[in-house]
N, C-alpha and C positions, 0 to 999 in steps of 0.2 A: 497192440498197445492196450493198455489195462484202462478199463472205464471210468477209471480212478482218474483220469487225465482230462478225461473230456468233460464230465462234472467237476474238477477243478477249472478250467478253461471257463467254459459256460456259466463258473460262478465268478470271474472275473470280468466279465460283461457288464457292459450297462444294462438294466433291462431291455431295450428296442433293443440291440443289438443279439441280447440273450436267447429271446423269441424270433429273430429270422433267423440266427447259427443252428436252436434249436428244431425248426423245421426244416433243416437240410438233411441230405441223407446219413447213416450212424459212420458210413467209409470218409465220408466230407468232413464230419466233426470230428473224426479221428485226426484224420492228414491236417485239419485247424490246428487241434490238441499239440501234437507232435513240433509243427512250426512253433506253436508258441512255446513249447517244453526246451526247442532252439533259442530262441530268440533269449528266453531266461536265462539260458546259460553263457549263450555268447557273449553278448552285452555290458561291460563294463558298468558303465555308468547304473545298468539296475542292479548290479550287485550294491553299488552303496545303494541305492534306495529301498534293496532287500530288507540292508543293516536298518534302517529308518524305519519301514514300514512297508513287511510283507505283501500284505495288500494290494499297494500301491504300485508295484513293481511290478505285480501282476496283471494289475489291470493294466500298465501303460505299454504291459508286453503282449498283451492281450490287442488294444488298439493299433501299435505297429504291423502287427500279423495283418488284421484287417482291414487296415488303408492298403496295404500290398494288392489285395484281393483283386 
């Protein structure tokens, strides 16, 4: 998986959350990345909130990944 996912990932965090994802190991941020690269896509309801605001679809898809955890 391209590092390009995990610095997208990572900047979908809240900061606290940014800094303990970021001190996990780089196979750990990946397998996050990935889940959440899923979660983006699966997800009905974030595609409208894609259409709205990027961002935000992200971060919220970024949070379900990590309540999962």
């Amino acid at each position: 998986m391209p590092t390009d996912a995990v610095r997208r990932f990572l900047a979908a965090l809240d900061p606290e959350h940014r800094q303990a994802v970021g001190a996990r190991s780089h196979e750990e941020q990946e397998r996050l990345a990935a889940a959440w690269e899923r979660e983006l896509e699966a997800d009905d309801e974030l595609d409208t909130l894609d259409e709205l605001s990027p961002p935000a679809a992200e971060a919220e898809a970024a949070r379900r990944v990590l309540n999962r955890e």
